[in-house]
C-alpha positions in Angstrom: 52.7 -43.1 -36.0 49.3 -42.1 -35.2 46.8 -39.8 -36.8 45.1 -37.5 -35.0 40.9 -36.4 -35.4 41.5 -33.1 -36.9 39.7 -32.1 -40.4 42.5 -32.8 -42.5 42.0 -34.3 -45.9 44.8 -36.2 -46.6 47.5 -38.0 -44.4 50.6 -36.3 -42.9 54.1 -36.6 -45.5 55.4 -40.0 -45.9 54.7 -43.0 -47.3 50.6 -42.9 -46.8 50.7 -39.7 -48.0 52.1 -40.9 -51.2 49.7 -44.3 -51.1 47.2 -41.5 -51.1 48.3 -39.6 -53.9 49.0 -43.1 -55.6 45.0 -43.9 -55.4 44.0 -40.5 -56.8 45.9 -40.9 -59.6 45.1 -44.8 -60.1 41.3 -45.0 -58.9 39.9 -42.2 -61.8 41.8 -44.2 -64.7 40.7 -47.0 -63.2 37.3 -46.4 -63.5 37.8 -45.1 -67.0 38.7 -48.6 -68.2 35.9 -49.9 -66.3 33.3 -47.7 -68.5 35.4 -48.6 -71.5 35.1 -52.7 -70.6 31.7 -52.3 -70.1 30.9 -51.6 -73.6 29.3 -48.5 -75.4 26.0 -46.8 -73.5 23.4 -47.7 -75.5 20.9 -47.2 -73.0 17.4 -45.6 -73.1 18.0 -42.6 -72.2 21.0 -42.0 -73.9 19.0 -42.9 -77.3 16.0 -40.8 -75.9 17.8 -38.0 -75.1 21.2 -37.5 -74.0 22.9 -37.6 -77.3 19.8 -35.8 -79.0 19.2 -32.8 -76.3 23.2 -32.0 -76.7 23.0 -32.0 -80.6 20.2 -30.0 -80.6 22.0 -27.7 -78.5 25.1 -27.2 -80.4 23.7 -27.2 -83.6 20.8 -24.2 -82.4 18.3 -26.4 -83.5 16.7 -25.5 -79.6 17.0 -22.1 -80.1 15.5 -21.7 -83.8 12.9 -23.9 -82.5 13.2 -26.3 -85.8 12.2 -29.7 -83.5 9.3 -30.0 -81.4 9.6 -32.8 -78.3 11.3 -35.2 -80.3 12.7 -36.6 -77.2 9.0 -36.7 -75.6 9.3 -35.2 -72.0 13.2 -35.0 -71.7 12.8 -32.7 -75.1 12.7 -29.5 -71.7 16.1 -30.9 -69.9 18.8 -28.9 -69.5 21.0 -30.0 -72.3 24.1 -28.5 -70.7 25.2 -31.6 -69.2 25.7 -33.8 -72.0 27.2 -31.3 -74.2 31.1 -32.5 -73.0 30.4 -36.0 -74.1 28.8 -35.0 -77.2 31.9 -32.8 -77.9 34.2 -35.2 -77.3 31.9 -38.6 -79.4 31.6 -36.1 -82.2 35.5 -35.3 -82.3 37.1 -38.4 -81.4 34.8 -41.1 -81.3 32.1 -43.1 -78.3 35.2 -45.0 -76.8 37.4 -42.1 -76.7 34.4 -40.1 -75.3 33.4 -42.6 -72.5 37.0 -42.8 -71.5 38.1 -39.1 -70.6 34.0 -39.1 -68.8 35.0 -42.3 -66.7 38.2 -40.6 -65.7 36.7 -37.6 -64.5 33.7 -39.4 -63.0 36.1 -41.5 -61.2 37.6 -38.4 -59.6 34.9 -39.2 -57.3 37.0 -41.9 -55.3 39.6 -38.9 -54.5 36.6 -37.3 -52.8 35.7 -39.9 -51.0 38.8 -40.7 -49.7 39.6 -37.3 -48.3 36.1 -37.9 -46.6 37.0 -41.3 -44.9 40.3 -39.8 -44.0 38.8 -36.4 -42.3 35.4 -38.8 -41.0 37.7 -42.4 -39.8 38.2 -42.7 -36.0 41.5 -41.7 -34.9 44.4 -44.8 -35.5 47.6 -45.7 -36.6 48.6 -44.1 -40.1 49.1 -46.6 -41.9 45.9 -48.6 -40.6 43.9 -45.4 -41.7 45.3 -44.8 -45.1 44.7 -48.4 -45.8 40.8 -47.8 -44.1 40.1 -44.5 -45.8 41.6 -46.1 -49.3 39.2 -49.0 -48.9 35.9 -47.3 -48.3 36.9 -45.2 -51.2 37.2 -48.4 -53.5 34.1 -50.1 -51.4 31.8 -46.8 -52.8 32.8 -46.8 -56.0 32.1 -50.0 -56.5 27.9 -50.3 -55.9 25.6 -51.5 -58.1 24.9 -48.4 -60.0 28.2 -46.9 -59.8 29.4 -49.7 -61.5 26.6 -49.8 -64.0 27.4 -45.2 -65.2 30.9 -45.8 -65.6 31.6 -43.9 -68.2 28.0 -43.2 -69.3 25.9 -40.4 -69.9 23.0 -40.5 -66.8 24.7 -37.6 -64.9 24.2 -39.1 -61.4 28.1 -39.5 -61.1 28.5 -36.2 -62.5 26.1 -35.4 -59.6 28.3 -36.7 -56.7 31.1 -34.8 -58.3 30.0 -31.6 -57.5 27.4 -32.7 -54.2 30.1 -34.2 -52.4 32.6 -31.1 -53.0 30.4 -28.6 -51.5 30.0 -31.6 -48.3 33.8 -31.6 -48.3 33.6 -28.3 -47.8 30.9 -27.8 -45.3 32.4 -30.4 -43.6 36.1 -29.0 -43.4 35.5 -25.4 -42.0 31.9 -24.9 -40.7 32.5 -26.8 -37.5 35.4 -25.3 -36.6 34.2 -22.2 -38.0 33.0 -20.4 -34.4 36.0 -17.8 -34.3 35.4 -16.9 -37.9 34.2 -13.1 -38.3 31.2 -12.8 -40.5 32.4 -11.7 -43.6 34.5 -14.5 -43.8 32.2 -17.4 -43.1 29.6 -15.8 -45.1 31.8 -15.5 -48.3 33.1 -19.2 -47.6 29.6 -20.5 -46.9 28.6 -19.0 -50.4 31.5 -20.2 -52.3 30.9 -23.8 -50.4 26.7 -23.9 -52.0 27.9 -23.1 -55.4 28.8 -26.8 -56.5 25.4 -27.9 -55.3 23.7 -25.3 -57.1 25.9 -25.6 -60.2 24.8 -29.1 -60.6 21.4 -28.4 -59.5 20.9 -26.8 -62.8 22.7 -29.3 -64.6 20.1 -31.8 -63.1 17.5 -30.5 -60.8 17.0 -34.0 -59.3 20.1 -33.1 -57.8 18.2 -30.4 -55.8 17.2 -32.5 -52.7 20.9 -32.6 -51.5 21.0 -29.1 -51.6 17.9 -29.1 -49.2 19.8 -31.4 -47.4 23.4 -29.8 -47.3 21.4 -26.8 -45.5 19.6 -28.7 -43.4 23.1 -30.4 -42.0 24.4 -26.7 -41.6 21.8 -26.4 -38.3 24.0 -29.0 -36.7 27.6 -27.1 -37.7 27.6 -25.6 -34.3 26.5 -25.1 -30.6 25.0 -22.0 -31.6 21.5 -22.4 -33.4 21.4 -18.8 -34.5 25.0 -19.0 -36.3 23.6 -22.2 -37.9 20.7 -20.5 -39.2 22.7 -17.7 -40.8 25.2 -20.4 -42.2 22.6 -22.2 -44.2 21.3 -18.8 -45.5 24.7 -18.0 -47.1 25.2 -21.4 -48.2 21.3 -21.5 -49.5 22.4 -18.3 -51.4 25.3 -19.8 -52.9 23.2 -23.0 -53.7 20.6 -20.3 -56.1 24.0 -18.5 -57.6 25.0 -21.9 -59.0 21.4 -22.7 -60.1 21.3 -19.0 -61.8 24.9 -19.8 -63.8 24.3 -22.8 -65.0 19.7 -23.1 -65.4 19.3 -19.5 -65.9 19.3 -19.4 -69.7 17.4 -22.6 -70.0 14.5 -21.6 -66.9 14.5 -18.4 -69.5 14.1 -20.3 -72.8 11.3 -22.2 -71.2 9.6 -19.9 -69.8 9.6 -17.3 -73.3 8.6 -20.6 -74.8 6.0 -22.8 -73.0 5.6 -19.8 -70.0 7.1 -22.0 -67.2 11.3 -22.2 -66.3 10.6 -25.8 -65.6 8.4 -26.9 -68.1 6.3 -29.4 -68.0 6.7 -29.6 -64.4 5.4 -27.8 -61.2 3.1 -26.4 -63.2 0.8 -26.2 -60.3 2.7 -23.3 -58.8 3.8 -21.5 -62.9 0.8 -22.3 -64.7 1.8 -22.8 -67.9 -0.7 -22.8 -70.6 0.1 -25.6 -72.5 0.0 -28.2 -70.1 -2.7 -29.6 -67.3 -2.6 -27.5 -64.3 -0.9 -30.4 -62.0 2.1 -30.6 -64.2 3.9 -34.1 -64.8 5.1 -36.7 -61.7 7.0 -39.6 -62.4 5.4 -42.4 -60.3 6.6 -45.4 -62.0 8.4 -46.4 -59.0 6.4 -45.0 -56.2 6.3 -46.8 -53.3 2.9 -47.5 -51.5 3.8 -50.3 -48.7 5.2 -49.0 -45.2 8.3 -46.8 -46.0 10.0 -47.7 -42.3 10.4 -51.0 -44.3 10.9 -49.5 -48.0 15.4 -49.9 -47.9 14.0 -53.8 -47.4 11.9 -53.8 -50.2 14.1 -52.0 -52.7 16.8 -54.9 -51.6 14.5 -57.8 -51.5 11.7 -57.1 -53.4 11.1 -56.9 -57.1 13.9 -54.9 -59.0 12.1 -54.3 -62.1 9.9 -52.9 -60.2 10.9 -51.1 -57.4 13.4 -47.8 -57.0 14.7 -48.5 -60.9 14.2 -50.3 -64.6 16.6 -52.9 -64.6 17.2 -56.0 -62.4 20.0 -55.0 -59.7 21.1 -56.5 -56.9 23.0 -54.0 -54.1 22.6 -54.8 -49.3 24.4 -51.5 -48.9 21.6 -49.1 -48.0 20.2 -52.5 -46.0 23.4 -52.8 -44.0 23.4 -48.7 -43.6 19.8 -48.9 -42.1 20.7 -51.9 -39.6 23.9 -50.5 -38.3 22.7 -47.2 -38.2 20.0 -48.2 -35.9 22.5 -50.4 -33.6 24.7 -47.5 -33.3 21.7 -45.1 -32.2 20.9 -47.6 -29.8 24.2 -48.3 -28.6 24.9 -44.2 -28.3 21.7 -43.5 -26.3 22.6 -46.2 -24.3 26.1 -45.6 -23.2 24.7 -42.1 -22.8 22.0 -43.4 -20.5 24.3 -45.5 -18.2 26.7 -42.8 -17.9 24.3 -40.1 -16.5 23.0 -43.1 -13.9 26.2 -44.1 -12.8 27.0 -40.6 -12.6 30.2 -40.9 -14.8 32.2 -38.3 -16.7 31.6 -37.6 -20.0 34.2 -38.5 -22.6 36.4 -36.2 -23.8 35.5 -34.1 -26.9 36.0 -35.7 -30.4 36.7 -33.2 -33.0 35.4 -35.0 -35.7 31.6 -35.9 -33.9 30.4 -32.9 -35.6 31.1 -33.5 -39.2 29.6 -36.6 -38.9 26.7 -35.6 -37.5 26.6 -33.1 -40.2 27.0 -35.7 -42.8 24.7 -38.4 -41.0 22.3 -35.7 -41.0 23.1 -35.0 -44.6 22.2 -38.8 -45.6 19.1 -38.6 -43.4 17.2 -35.6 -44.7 18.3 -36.5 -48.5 17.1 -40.0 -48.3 14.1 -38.9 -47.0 13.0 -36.3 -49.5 14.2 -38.9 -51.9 11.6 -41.4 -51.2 8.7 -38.6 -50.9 9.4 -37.1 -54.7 11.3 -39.9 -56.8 12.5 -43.2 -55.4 14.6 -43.9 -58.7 17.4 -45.3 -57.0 20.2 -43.8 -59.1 19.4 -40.6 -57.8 21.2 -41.6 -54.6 24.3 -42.1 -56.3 26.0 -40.1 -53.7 24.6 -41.7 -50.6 25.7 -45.3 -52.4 28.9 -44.0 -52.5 29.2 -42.7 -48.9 27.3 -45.4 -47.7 30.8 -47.9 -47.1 32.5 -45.0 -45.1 29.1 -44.5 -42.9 28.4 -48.7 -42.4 32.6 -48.4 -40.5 31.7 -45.3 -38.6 28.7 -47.0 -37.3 31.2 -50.1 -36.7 33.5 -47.9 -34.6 30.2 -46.3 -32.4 29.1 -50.3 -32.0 32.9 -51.2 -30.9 34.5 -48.3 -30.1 37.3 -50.2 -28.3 38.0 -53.4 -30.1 39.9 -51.8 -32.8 40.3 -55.0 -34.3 37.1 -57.0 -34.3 35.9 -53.9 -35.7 38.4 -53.8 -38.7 37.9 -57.1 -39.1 34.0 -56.8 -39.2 34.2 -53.5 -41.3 36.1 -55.4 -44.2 33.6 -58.6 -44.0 30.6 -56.5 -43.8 32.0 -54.4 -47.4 33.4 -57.8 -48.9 30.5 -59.1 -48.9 28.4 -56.4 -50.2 30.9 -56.3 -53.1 30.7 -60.0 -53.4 26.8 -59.6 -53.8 26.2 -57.2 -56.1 24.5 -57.2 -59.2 25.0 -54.6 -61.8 21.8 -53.3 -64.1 22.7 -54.2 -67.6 21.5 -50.3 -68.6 22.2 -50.9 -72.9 25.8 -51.3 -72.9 27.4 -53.0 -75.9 30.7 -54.2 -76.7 30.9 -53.8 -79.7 31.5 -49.6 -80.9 29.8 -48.2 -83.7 29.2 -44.4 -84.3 25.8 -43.1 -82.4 23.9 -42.0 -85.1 24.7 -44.6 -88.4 21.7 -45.4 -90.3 21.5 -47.3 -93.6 21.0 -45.6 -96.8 17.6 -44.2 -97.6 16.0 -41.5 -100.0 14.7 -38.1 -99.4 12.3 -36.2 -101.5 13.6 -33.8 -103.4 11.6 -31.2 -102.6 13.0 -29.0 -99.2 11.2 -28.0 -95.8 10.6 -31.7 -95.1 9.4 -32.3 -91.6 10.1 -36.1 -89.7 7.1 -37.1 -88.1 8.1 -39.7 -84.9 5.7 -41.1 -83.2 5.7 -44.5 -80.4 7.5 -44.8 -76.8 10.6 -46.1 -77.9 14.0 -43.8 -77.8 15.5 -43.2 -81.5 15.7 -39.4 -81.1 19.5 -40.2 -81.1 19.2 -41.1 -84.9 17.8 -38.0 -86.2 21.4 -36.2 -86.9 21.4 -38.5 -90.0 18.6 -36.0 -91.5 19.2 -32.9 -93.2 19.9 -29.9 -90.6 17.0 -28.1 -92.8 14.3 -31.0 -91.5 12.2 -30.3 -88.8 11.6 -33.2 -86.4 7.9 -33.6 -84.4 6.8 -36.2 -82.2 3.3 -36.5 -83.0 3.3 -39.9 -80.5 4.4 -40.6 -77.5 5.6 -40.9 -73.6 4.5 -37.1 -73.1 1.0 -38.0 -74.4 -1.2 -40.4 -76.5 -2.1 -39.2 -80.6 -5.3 -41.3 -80.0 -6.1 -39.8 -76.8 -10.3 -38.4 -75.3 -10.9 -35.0 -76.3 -11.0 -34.1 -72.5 -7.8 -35.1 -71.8 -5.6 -33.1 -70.0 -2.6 -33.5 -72.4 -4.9 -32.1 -75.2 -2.9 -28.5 -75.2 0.4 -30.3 -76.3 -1.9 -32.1 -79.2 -3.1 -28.4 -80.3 0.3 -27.0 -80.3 1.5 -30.5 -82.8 -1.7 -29.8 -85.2 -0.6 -26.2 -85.1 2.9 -27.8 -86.7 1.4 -29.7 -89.4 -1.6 -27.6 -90.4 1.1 -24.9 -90.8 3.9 -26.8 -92.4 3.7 -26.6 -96.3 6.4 -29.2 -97.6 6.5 -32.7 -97.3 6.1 -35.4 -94.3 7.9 -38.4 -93.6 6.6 -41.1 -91.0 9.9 -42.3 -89.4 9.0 -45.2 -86.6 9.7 -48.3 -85.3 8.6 -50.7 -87.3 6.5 -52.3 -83.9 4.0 -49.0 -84.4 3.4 -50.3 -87.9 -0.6 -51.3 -86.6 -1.0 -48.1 -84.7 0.8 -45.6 -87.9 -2.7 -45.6 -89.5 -4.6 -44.2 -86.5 -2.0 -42.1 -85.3 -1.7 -39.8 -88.4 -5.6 -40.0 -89.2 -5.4 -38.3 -85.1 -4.0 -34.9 -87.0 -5.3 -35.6 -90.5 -2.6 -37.2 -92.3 -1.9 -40.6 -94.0 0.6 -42.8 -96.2 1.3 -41.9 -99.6 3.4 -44.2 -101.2 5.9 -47.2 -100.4 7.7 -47.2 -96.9 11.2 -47.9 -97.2 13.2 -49.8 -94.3 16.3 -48.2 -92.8 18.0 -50.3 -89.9 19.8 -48.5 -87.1 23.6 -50.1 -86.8 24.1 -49.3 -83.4 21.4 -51.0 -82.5 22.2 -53.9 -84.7 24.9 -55.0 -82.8 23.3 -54.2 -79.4 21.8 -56.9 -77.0 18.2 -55.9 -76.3 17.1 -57.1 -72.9 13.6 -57.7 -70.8 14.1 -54.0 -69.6 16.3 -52.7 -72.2 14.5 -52.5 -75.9 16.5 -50.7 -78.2 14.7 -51.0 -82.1 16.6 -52.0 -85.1 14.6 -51.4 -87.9 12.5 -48.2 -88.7 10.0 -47.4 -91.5 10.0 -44.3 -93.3 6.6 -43.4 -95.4 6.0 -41.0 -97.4 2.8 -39.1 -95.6 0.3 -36.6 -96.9 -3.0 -34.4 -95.4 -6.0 -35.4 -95.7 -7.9 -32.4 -95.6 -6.7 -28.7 -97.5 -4.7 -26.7 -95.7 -6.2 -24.5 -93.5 -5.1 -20.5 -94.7 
């Protein structure tokens, strides 16, 4: 039996159909006991963050306004995302937790499966199930897909919802011509509001969206129907955004007078912040980007496109085989209009993937112009498998084995070749926040003064609900910083804390900011007043730091005074 090149998702009744339905049950469990294996996430920005941003949450500690940037910078993230997994940790425990979020991250493989089966050239059934089944596996298996299973970083909670609304487009706006207008616009709307739902989860996930719409101006033969598509789907896109960033845009803005605090804040001006807001460069790329997929593969993975050492050829092998299917297109093209030849007939499937080459395109290119953290392109990682054997089939469009065979060799070996980023996992599972015993002072209104660049914000549930946390230190700025600096705002608004805070302080660091604790309280006119006591975090005990992975073990907790009368 043979399948045809229609837009269907998943193969006709029968056997494949129930191979199909096999994998989508299979692959997401699959992937759960992968996360599991891998050991607990006890990565940086889980400890940083994640856990912290989703207790604060809960608890309403963000909106009494108790804490202020504990987590440095990521203290203004949505915390909406990692609520689930905070629900879940709190309830029945990190394993249990990184289970059910593996098997609902790995619901990911369903969706790329009913893309490779929609996308796949036209062949046997059987051959295609087996195809669309493999390029499934094939993207769910790279480097950093491997390396999230079942942790907190979002990016696989990104692909979730950016490669349903590209399911979508992909489906029905080709074949959309005959629709009347109310109908495509409603669907078109419906179709954005995944992307913009995770937008506001994560607005890094906003330059898909961008590139969704820009896909849409190749749905059709008619540019003007293409224009009005991408407006509906745009509009969809913002409704998503609204329902899911709209109360946090708001509590940033009553707050700090920006909805995206502390960034952009060229364009919102924000008063407590310098006037450029804050870019992440760490991993900017300043060499020829033409050869930047090369560099990111070959070059120095600690330093380029993420933290960790990783190891991953897809995006190489995309980049080559896109370009020798180009060539081989244009051409075949070429040599048909000079031999004066007639065209081939019409494949119903060109223009979904043009729409999703073009997708792939536009995102990767606004990816390397605002963040070139490679984890960002989780969905383009995932895709890429199913795009290197469409590429295959343009290259050798009638040698339908030599181009199976090729396909398979071509994804063997980038599975072979891989190398995952270690990311702070941990086999062995301890509760997130479980410190040793230590004393209080008796006396309430205590405030927990945190100060360094290390991520421990995860550790401050073990604290009294009643006890402010302030990171007087820090990523988001320097305590010891020029008066001219342009952080200095965020400094007033900390000495505004202390000088108005009446009860007692506790220093609670690292105990590697031991030389700088002196200088960094006499900064807002504080010092140690009596014997530190040393409380060891468990979960980090049993962790295994690495070169890019530092997780401290052991913490000091002072006693601190002023140093000067309080100011009335």
């Amino acid at each position: 039996m043979t399948a045809d090149t229609s837009t269907a998702l998943l193969p006709p009744r029968g056997a494949a159909r129930n191979a199909a339905l096999a994998f989508f049950l299979l692959a997401p469990l699959a992937y759960a006991v992968l996360g599991v294996c891998l050991g607990q996430d006890t990565g940086y920005d889980f400890r940083q963050y994640h856990w912290y941003n989703a207790y604060a949450f809960v608890t309403g500690r963000h909106a009494s306004g108790i804490d202020f940037i504990p987590a440095g910078v990521q203290s203004f993230y949505n915390p909406l995302i990692d609520v689930p997994f905070y629900l879940l940790a709190t309830a029945a425990g990190p394993k249990a937790a990184m289970f059910v979020m593996g098997a609902v991250q790995g619901l990911n493989a369903c969706l790329l499966f009913c893309l490779s089966w929609m996308l796949l050239p036209a062949a046997r059934v059987a051959e295609k199930t087996a195809l669309a089944i493999f390029a499934a596996l094939a993207g769910m298996t790279g480097a950093m897909v491997i390396a999230e299973a079942g942790a907190c970083f979002g990016d696989n909670i990104v692909s979730l919802f950016i490669l349903s609304s590209l399911l979508l487009l992909l489906r029905h706006a080709p074949s959309s011509g005959a629709w009347p207008w109310r109908r495509l616009c409603t669907f078109l709307f419906l179709a954005g509001l995944p992307a913009g739902l995770v937008m506001g989860l994560k607005l890094t996930a906003g330059f898909f969206c961008v590139a969704l719409c820009a896909a849409l101006l190749l749905a059709t033969g008619d540019i003007k129907r293409n224009i009005v598509m991408a407006f509906f789907f745009g509009l969809g896109v913002l409704a998503g955004l609204a329902a899911t960033y709209g109360f946090w845009g708001l509590y940033l803005y009553r707050h700090y007078g920006s909805p995206v605090f502390p960034y952009l804040n060229g364009i919102f001006q924000s008063p407590f912040f310098a006037p450029g807001g804050l870019h992440e460069k760490s991993f900017f790329y300043d060499g020829n980007l033409l050869w930047y997929p090369f560099a990111f593969t070959f070059g120095n993975h600690a330093k380029v496109a993420t933290e960790s050492a990783w190891r991953d050829f897809r995006f190489l092998a995309l980049y080559v085989f896109m370009a020798l299917a180009a060539m081989r297109l244009y051409a075949g093209s070429f040599c048909r209009e000079k031999a004066g030849a007639a065209k081939p007939p019409p494949d119903t499937a060109a223009a979904p993937r043009r729409m999703v080459f073009a997708t792939v395109i536009v995102s990767y290119i606004i990816w390397m112009m605002m963040f070139r953290i490679y984890r960002y392109l989780m969905p383009l990682e995932m895709l890429s498998p199913l795009l290197v054997m469409i590429c295959l089939h343009a290259l050798l469009p009638r040698h339908r084995r030599l181009k199976t065979a090729l396909g398979a060799a071509v994804l063997c070996f980038l599975l072979a070749t891989i190398q995952v980023p270690p990311y702070g996992r941990k086999k062995e599972w301890t509760p997130v926040t479980d410190l040793t015993a230590f004393e209080l002072p008796r006396a309430g209104n205590l405030m927990i003064l945190m100060a360094g660049r290390e991520a421990y914000a995860h550790t401050l549930p073990a604290f009294p609900a009643s006890a402010a946390a302030v990171r007087i230190d820090g990523t988001l700025f320097a305590a010891d910083e020029s008066e001219d600096d342009n952080l200095l705002k965020v400094r007033k608004l900390i000495r505004k804390r202390i000088d108005a805070h009446h009860g007692p302080f506790l220093w609670f660091a690292p105990e590697q900011e031991r030389d700088a604790r002196a200088a960094v309280l006499k900064t807002f006119d504080l010092a140690v007043s009596g014997p530190c006591q040393a409380v060891t975090d468990k979960m980090a005990k049993s962790a295994r730091s690495t070169n890019f992975v530092f997780m401290p073990r052991n913490y000091d907790l002072c006693p601190v005074k002023k140093t000067k009368a309080d100011k009335r």
